[in-house]
matplotlib code that plots the C-alpha trace (Angstrom):
import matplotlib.pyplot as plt

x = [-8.2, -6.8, -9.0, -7.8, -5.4, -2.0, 0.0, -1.5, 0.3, 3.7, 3.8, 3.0, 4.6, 7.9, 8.1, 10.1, 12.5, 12.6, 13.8, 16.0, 18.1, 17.3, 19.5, 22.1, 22.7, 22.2, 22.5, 19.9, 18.5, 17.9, 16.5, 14.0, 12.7, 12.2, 10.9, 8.2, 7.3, 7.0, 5.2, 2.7, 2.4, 2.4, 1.0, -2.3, -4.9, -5.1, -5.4, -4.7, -7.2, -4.4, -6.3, -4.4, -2.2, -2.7, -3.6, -0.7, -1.1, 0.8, 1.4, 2.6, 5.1, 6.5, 7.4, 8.2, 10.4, 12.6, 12.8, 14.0, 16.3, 17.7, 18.2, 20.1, 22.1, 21.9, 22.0, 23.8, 21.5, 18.1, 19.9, 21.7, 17.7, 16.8, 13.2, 12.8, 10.3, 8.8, 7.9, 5.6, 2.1, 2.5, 3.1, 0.4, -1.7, -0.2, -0.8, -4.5, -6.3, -5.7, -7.0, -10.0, -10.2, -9.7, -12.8, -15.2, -14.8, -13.6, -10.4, -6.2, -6.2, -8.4, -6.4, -3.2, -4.7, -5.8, -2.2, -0.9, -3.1, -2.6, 1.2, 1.5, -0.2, 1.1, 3.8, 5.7, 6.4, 7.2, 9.8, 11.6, 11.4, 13.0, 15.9, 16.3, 15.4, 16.5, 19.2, 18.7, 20.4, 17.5, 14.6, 16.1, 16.6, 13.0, 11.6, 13.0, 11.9, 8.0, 8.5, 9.8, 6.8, 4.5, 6.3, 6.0, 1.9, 1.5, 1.4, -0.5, -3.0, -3.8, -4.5, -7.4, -8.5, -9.4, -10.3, -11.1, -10.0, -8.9, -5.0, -5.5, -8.1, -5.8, -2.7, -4.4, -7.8, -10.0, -11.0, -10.0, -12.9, -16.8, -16.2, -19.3, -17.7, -15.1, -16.6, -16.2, -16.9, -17.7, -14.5, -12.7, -10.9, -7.5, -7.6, -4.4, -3.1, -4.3, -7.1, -9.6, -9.3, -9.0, -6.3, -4.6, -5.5, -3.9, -0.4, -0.6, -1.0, 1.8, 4.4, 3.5, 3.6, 6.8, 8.4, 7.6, 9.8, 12.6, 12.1, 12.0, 14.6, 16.9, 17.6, 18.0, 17.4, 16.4, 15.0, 16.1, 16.7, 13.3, 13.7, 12.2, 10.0, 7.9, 7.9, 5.8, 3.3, 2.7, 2.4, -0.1, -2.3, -2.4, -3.7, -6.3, -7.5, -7.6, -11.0, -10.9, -11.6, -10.0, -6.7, -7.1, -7.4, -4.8, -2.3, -2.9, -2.8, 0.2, 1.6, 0.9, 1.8, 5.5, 5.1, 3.9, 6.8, 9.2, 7.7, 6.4, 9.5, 6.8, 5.7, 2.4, 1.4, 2.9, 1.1, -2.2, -1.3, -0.8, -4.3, -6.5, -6.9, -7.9, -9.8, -12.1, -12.4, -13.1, -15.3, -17.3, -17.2, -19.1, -21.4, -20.1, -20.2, -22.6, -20.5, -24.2, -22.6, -19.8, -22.2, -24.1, -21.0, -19.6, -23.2, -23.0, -20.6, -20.7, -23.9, -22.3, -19.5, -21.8, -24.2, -21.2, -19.8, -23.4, -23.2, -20.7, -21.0, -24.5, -23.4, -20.5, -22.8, -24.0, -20.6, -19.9, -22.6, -22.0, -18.3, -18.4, -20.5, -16.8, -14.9, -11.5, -10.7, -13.8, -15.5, -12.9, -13.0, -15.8, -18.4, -19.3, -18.6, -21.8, -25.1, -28.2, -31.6, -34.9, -33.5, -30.3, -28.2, -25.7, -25.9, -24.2, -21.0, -17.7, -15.5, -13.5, -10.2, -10.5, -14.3, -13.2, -9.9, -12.3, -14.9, -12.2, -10.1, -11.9, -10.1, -6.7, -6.3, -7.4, -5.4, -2.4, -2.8, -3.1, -0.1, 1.5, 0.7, 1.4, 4.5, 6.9, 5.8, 6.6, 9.9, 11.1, 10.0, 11.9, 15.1, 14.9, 13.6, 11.3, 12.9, 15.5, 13.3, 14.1, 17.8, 18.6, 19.7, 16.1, 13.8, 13.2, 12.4, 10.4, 8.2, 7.6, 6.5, 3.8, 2.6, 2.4, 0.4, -1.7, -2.1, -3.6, -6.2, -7.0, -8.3, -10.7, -12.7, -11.3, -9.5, -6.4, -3.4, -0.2, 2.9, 5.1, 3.8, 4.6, 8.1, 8.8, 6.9, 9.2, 12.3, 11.5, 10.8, 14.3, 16.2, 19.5, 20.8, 20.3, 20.0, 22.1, 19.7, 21.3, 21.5, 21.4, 20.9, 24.7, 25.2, 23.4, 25.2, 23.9, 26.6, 27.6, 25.4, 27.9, 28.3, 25.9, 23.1, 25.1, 24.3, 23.0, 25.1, 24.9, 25.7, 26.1, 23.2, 23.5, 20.4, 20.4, 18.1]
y = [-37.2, -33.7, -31.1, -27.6, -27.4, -29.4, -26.8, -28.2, -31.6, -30.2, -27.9, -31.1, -33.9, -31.2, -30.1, -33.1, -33.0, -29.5, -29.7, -32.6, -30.0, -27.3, -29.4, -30.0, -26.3, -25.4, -26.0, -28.4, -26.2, -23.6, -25.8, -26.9, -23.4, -22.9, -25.7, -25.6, -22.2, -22.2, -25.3, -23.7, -20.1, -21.5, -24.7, -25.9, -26.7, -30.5, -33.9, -37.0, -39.7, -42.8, -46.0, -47.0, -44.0, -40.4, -38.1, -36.7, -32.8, -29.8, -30.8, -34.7, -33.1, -31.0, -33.2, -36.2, -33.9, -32.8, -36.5, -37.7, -34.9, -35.6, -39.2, -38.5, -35.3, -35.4, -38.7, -38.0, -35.6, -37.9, -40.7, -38.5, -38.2, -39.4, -38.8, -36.9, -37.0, -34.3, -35.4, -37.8, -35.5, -35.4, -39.6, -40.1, -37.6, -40.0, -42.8, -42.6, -42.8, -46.5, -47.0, -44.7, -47.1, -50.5, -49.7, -49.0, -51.7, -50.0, -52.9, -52.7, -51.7, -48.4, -47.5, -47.7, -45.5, -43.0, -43.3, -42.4, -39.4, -38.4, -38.5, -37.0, -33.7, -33.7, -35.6, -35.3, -31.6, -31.6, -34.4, -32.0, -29.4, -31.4, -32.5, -28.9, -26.3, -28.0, -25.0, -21.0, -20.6, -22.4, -21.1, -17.7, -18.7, -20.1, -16.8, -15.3, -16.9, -16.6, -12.9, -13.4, -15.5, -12.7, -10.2, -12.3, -12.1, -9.0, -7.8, -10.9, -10.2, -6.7, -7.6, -9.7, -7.6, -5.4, -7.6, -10.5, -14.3, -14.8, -15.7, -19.5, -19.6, -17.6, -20.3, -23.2, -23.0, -23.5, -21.3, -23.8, -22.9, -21.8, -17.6, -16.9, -16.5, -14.1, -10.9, -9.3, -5.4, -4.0, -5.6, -9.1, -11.5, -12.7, -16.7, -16.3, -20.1, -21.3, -23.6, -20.4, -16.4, -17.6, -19.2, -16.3, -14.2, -16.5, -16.5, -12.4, -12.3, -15.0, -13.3, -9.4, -11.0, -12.2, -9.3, -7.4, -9.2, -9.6, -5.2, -4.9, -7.2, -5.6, -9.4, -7.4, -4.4, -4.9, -7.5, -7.2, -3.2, -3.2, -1.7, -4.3, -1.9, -1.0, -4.6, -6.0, -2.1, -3.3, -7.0, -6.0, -3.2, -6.5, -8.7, -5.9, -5.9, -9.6, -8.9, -11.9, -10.9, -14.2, -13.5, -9.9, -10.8, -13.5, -10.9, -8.4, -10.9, -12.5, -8.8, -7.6, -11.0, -10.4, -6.4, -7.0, -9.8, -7.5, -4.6, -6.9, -9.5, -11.2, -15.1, -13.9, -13.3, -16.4, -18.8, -16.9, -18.4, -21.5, -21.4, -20.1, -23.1, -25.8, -23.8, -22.7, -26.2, -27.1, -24.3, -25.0, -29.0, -28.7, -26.2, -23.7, -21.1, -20.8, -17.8, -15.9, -12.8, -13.1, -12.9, -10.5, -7.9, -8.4, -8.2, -4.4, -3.8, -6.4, -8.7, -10.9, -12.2, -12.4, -14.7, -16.8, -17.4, -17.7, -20.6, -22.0, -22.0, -23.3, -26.4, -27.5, -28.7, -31.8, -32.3, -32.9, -34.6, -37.5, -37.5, -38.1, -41.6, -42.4, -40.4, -41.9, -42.7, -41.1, -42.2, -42.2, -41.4, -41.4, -38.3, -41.3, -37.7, -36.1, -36.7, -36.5, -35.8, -37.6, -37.2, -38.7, -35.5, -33.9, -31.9, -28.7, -27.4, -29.1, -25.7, -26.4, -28.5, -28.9, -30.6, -32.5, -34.0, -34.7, -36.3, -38.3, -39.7, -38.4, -37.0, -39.2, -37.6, -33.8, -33.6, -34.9, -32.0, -29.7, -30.4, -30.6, -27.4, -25.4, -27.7, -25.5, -22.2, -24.0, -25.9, -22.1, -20.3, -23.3, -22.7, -18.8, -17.3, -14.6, -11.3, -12.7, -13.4, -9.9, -11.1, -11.2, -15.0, -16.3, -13.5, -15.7, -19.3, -16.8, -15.3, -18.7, -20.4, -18.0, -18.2, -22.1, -20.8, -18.4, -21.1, -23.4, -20.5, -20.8, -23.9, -23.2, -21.7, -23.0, -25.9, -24.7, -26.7, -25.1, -27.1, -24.0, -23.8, -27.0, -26.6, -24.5, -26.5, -29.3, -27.1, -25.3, -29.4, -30.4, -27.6, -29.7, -27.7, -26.8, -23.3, -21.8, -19.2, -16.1, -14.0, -10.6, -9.0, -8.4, -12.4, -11.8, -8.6, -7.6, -7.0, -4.6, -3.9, -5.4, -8.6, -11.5, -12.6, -14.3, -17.3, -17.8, -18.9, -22.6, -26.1, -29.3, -31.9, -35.4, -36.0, -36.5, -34.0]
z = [-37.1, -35.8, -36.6, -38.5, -41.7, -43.1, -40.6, -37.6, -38.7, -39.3, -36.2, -33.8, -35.3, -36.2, -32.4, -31.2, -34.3, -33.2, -29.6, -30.5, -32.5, -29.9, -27.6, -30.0, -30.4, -27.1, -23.1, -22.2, -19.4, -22.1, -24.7, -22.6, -21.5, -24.9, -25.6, -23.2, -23.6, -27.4, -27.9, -24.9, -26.5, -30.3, -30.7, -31.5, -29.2, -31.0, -29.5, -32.1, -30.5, -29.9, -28.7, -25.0, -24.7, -24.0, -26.9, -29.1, -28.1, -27.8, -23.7, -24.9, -28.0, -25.1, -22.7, -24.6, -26.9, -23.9, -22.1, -25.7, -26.4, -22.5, -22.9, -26.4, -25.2, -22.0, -20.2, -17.2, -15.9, -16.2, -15.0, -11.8, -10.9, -7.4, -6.1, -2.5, -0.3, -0.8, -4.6, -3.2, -3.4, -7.6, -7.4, -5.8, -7.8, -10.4, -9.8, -8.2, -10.8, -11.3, -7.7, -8.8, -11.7, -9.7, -7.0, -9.4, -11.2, -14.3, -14.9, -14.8, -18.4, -17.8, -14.6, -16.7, -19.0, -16.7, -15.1, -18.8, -18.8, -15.7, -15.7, -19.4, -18.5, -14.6, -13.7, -16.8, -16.7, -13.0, -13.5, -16.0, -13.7, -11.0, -13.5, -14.8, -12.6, -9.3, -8.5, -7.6, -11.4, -12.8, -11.8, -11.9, -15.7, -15.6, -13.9, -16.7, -19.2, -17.8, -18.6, -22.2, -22.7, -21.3, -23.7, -26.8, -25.8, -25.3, -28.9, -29.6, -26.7, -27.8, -31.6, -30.3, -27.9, -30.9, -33.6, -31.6, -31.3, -34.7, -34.8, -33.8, -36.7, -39.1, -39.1, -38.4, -39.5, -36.7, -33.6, -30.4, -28.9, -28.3, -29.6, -28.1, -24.9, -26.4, -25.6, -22.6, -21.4, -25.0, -26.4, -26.7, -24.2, -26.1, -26.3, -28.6, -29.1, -25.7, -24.6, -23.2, -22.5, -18.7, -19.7, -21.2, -18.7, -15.6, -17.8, -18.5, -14.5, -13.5, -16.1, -14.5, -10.8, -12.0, -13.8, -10.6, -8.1, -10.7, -10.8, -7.2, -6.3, -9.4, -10.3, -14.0, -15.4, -18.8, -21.5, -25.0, -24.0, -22.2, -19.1, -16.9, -14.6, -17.6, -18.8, -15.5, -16.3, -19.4, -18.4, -15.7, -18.0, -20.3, -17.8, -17.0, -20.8, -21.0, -18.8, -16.7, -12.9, -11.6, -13.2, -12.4, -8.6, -8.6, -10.0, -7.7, -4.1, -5.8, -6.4, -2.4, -1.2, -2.2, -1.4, 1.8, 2.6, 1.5, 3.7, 7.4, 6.8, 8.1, 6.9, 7.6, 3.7, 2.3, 5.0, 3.7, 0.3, 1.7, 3.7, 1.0, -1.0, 1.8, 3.9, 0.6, -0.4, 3.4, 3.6, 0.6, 0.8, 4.3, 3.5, 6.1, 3.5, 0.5, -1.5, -1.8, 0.0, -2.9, -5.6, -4.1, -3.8, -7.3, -8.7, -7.7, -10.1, -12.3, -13.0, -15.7, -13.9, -10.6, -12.3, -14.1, -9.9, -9.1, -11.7, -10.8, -6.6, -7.5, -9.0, -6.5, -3.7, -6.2, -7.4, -4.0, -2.6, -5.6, -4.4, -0.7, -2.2, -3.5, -0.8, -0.6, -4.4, -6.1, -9.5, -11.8, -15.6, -17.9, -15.9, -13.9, -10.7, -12.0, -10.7, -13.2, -13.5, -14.2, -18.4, -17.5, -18.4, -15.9, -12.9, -13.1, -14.7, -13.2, -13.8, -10.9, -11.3, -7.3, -8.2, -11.1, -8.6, -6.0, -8.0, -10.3, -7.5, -4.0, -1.3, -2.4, -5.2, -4.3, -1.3, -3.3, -6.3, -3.1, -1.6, -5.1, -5.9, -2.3, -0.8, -3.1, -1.1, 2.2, 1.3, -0.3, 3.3, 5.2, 3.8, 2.6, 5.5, 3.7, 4.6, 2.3, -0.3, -2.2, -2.4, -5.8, -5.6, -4.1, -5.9, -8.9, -6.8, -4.5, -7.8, -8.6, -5.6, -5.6, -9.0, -7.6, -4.8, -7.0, -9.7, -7.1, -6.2, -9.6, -9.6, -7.1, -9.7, -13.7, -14.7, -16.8, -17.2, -17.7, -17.5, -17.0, -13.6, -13.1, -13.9, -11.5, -8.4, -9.6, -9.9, -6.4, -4.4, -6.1, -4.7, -3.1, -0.6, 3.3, 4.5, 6.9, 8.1, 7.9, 10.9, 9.2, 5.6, 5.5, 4.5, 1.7, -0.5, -3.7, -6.2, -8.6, -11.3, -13.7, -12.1, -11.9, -9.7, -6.6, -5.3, -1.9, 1.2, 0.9, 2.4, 0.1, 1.0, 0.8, -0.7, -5.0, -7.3]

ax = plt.figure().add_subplot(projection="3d")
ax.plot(x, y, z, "-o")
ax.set_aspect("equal")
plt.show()
């Protein structure tokens, strides 16, 4: 039974219908930008419980609704799909849950399932972005499209900053979520038609980290009249007034990141990125560093969120412990990861998606997410050396790479799925072509205003998409 009124029912079971004339209408690339990004923004956060299969949800009506519509419309380009090395970290991500399930006892029939799940919310939307967003012209379309989606927000964001998180409970009749954690700082945090305000605030960051390097690299000028350079300020004052510190952060090392490229030409930054994520986990995972000092700095200026790290750095070293019992393939499904006490109720609070992957399906399955997530930073920097990353033609793969990179951060601390990101890590590890590494900014001349983004200087490859 899905929770919330009769309009939760026809927006769900309608999307599919809805994308399968989106892509009679329209080119497929386009229909399935907006596809995704609607049914992300504008959905309902519902799940219809189906026995065997993964639930029917806003992420499931997406992705199946585009596969559909490209098997009907557009068969030539699902079936011109051939997989690449480098797609190998999200298989195995996807498939290792059944090997979770398999050593623990737990049967074939539940490590199918957990394959099903894992694939639906994962794999799924990184296939399409390897079918659709495998070219420069792509993702710069996708880039693009991540800034509409911020602007749609915006308005969106600001109403429940000042009257609270209300608009998911005004059209479909149920808040998607515990309000209690809605107030932040004297006013509200936005959770607008998403799963949590972190949530919210992680997107408002990625589309202003985004809007910036389409501004600075004058990829265009203006959205719907808006000229672009206020666009990413208002994205970015947005992000600010969503009041989640993470996202705040992420924005601002994602926004330096690609300054400081720009400024060094130097790989420097982006192999930062890269770092950050394993050397925390390794860091944390052996003990070498509690986080105390961490706590201790942001409890200056702001207890709350000091006590919620606290919290949550508190609870890892269990989490952990109870993995390494199960370190290769973990514990698999069913909070089987969590250690308990003398009541039999759970130890700590698995926040962290890199805890959940590591207690799910051990070391397998965490390294594989990891590598999922930070691969499409270092295929971009192998073949667009990063001085040329400010080139109109490779701005918008570059933005996006490290919104992967900054996403991955992310989970270090929450565990938000968004499939948009995912697009583009599939998009950026499809890319078919072989640099030849320019020896000077000349081989790469911007163009008149008046013409269109050019394309970079390429070779063909003889591998497929």
């Amino acid at each position: 039974m899905i929770e919330g009124n009769g309009l939760v029912y026809v927006a769900l079971f309608g999307w599919i219908p809805l994308i399968l004339l989106m892509f009679a209408v329209m080119a497929p690339r386009r229909a399935t930008i907006y596809g995704f990004l609607i049914a992300w923004l504008f959905l309902p956060m519902s799940h219809l419980k189906l026995d065997g299969i993964p639930d029917y949800n806003k992420m499931s009506a997406a992705c199946f609704g585009v596969l559909i519509s490209a098997l009907i419309f557009d068969s030539a380009t699902l079936f011109a799909f051939r997989p690449r090395i480098w797609d190998l970290p999200m298989l195995i991500w996807c498939i290792v849950p059944f090997f979770s399930s398999i050593t623990n006892g737990l049967g074939f029939y539940d490590g199918i399932v957990a394959i099903s799940y894992q694939t639906t919310d994962w794999g799924l939307p990184y296939l399409i972005g390897r079918l659709y967003f495998n070219d420069l012209k792509g993702l710069r379309e996708l880039a693009i499209g991540v800034v509409i989606g911020g602007m749609v927000y915006v308005p969106l964001c600001w109403y429940e900053i000042r009257f609270s998180p209300q608009l998911h409970r005004l059209l479909y009749g149920y808040h998607q979520f515990s309000f209690e954690q809605s107030r932040r700082d004297g006013d509200f945090r936005p959770v607008v038609f998403m799963q949590h305000g972190l949530a919210v605030g992680l997107w408002m960051g990625a589309c202003a980290v985004t809007a910036f390097w389409l501004w600075r690299s004058k990829v265009v000028k203006h959205i719907w009249d808006i000229p672009i350079g206020l666009i990413f300020f208002t994205l970015m004052v947005t992000t600010y007034f969503c009041h989640s510190l993470g996202a705040t952060i992420l924005m601002l090392v994602g926004l330096a990141i690609l300054a400081l490229t720009q400024w060094t030409r130097s790989p420097a930054w982006i192999l930062a990125l890269v770092l950050t994520a394993p050397t925390y986990m390794f860091v944390r995972g052996t003990g070498l560093w509690t986080g105390q000092d961490l706590v201790n700095d942001i409890a200056k200026h702001d207890p709350e969120r000091a006590e919620s790290l606290r919290t949550r750095l508190n609870s890892e070293p269990a989490f952990v412990s109870k993995a390494m019992e199960q370190p290769l393939f973990g514990w698999a499904g069913w909070n089987r990861f969590r250690q308990l006490d003398a009541e039999g109720n759970g130890i700590g609070i698995p926040d962290a998606l890199w805890i959940i992957a590591l207690g799910h399906n051990g070391l397998v399955g965490l390294i594989a997410l990891t590598l999922a997530l930070i691969l499409p930073l270092v295929l971009l920097w192998r073949q667009i050396p990063v001085e040329f990353w400010v080139h109109p033609g490779a701005a918008p793969a570059a933005a996006l790479a490290v919104l992967c990179g900054l996403y991955m951060c992310d989970n270090l601390f929450n565990a938000m799925i968004n499939p948009i990101f995912l697009l583009g890590a599939g998009g950026i590890c499809g890319l078919t072509f072989s640099m030849r590494r320019p020896t000077s900014v000349r081989s790469f001349a911007t163009p008149a205003p008046a013409a269109p983004p050019p394309t970079l200087p390429l070779k063909p490859a003889s591998s497929g998409s």
